[in-house]
N, C-alpha and C positions, 0 to 999 in steps of 0.2 A: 289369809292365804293370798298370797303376790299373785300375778301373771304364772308366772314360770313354775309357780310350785302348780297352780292349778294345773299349765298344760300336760306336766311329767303325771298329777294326778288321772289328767283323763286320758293321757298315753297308757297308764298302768291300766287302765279299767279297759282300753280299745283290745289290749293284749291279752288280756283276759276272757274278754268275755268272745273273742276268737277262737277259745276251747272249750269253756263252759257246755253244760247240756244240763237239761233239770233233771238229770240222776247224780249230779253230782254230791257230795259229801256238802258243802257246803250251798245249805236254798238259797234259793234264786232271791228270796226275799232282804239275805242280806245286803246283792249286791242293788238291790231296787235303793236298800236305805243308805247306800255308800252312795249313787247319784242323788236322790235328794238332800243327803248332808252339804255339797257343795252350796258353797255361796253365791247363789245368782246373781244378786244385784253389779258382782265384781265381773261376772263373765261377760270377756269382748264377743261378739255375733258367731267367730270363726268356733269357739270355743261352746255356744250356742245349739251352733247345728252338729256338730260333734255329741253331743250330750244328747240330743231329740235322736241320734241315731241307735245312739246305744241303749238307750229307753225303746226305741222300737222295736232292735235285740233281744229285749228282754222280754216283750210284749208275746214276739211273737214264740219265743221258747216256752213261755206261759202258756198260751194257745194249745201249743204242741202238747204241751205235761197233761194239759186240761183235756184233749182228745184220746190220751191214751188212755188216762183212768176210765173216761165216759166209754168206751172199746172194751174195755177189761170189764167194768160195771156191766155191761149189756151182752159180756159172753154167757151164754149160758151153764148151766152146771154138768158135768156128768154127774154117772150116777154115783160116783164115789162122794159127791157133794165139790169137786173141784175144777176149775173153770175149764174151756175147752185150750 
């Protein structure tokens, strides 16, 4: 992958994951394996911190999916056996 394909790649993924939320249909885990698939060793610095941001995008939408469930986990039941 050239310069210019990679930047249109990490255009597509900045645009992206500016709507993303972890309800969305497709997990978050594929777009984790859509940044790691890129070729490091070819990335110029600009292109670099570009990709560390969108990874902390991600991180922190992870975060967020992680404290719902743990919220939802810790409601407790009615008595019908179903969360509050």
């Amino acid at each position: 992958m050239n310069y210019q394909e990679l930047d249109k790649e990490i255009a597509h993924l900045e645009r992206v994951f500016g709507m993303i939320s972890s309800n969305d249909r497709i997990p978050l885990s594929y777009w984790h394996n859509r940044l790691r698939n890129l070729p490091r060793p070819t990335l110029m610095p600009t292109q670099r911190e570009r990709i560390a941001r969108l990874e902390e995008t991600l991180r922190s939408l992870n975060e967020a999916d992680e404290a719902d469930e743990a919220s939802i986990a810790e409601a407790p039941l009615r008595p019908t056996g179903t969360r509050w």
